[in-house]
C-alpha positions in Angstrom: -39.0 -96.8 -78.0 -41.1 -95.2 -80.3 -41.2 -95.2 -83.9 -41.8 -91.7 -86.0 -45.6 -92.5 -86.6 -45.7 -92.5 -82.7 -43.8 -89.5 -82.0 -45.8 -87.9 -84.4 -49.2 -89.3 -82.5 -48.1 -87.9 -79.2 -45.9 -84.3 -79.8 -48.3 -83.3 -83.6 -51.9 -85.0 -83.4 -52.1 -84.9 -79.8 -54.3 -87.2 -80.1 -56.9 -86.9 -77.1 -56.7 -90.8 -75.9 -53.1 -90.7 -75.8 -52.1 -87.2 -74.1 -51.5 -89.2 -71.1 -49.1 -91.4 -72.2 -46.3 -89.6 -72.1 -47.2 -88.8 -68.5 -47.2 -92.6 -68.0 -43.7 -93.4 -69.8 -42.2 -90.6 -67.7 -43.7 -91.9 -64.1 -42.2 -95.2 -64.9 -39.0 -93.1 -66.0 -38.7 -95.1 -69.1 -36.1 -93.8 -71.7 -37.3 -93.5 -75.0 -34.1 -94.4 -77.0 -33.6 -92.7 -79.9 -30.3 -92.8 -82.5 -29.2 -90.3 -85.1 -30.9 -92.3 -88.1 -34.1 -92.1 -85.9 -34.0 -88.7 -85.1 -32.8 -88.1 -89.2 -36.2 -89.7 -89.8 -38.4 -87.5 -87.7 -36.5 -84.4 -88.9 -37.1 -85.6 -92.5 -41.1 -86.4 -91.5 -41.5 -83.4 -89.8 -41.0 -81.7 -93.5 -43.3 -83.4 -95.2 -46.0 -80.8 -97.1 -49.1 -82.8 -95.9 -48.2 -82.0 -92.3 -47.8 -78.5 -93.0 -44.9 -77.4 -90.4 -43.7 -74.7 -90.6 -39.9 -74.5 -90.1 -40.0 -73.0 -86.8 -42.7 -75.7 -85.6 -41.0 -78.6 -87.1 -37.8 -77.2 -85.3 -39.8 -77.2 -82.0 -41.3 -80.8 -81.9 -37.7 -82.3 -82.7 -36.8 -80.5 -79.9 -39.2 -81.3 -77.6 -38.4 -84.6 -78.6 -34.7 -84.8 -78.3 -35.4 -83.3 -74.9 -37.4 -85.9 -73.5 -35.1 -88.9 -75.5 -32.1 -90.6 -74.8 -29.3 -91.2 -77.5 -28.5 -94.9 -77.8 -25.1 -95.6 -79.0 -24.7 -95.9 -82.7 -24.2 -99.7 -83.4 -20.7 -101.9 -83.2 -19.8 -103.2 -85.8 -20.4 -106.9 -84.7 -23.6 -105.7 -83.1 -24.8 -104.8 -87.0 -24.0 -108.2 -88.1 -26.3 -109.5 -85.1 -28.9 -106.7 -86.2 -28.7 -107.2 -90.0 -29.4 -110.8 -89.0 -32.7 -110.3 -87.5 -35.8 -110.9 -89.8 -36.4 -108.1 -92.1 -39.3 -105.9 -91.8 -41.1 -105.3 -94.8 -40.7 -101.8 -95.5 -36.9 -101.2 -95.4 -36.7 -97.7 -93.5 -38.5 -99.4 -90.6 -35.9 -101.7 -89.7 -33.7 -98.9 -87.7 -36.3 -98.8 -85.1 -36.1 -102.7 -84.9 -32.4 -102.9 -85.3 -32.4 -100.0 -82.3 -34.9 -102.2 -80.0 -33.1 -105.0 -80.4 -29.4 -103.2 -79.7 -31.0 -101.6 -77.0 -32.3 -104.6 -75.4 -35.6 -102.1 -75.0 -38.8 -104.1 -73.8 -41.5 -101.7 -75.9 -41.7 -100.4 -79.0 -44.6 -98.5 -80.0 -45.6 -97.9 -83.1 -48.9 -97.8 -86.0 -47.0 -99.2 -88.8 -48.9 -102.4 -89.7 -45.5 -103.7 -91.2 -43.5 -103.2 -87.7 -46.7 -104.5 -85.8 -46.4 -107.6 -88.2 -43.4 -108.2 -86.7 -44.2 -108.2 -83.2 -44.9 -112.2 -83.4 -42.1 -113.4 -85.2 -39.3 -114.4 -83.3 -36.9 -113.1 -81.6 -39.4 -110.1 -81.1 -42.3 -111.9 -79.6 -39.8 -113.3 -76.9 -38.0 -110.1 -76.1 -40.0 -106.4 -77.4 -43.5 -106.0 -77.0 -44.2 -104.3 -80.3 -47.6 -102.9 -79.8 -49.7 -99.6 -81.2 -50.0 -96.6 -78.2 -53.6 -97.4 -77.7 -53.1 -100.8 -77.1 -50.6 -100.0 -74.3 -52.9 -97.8 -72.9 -55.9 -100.1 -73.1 -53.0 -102.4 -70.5 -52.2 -99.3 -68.8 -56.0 -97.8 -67.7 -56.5 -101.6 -67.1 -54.0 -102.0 -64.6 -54.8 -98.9 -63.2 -58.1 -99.8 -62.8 -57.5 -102.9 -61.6 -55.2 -101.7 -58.7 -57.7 -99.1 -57.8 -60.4 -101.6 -57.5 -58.4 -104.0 -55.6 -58.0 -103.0 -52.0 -54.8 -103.0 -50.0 -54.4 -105.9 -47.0 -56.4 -104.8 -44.6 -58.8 -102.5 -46.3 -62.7 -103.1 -47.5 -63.7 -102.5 -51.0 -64.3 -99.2 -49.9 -61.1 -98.2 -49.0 -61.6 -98.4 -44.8 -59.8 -101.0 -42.6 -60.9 -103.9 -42.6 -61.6 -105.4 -39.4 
């Protein structure tokens, strides 16, 4: 999952560090779960003067986003009771993403709120979402990467020939 500051990150900023992350979510075919009152937040975002959109562009990064999302089902009613009993997040118009990740059973959530990333050690989220910022992931990401690349297969050297 990823929270509007994270969309925004990856489809507006295109930020240079994390223009490979989307390549990375979609090898690992990870759905990014999305729900109306997310998308209603990008859309709402996306209009904001200081990121000055125009209506065409704004119309075009929802888009691309929708595209790559999935819709997760809006919530059951006795699922809202389990989500309106999960710790509160600090700044009210976060807890959608957190009552989505939670709903959705999802096992990220990315995000550069400081108030969702506060609630990444609380339980039930420290037990069940890794709530983390994109460069952190991809600090775990390269790492692993790296690691695997610098590890060789049975039978091979360090330098990549069998081994004898």
């Amino acid at each position: 999952m990823l929270d509007t500051n994270a969309v925004l990150s990856l489809w507006h900023y295109r930020h240079p560090r994390l223009v490979g992350l989307l390549a990375w979510l979609e090898r690992r075919r990870a759905a990014l779960l999305t729900r109306e009152a997310t998308l209603d937040e990008l859309a709402r975002v996306l209009r904001f003067p200081d990121l000055a959109l125009t209506e065409h562009r704004q119309a075009e990064l929802l888009a691309d986003y929708r595209a790559r999302s999935t819709p997760f089902a809006e919530p059951d009613p006795a699922l809202r009771d389990a989500a309106l009993a999960l710790p509160q997040c600090r700044d009210r118009d976060d807890q959608k993403f957190l009552a989505l990740a939670w709903e959705a059973e999802a096992h990220l959530l990315l995000t550069r709120d400081k108030r969702v990333l506060a609630m990444a050690t609380r339980a039930p989220w420290r037990d069940r979402t890794l709530i983390v910022t994109p460069e952190r992931l991809l600090r775990h990401v390269d790492l692993a990467v790296a690691t695997a690349r610098d590890t060789p297969a049975v039978g091979e050297t360090p330098s990549g020939r069998a081994g004898c």
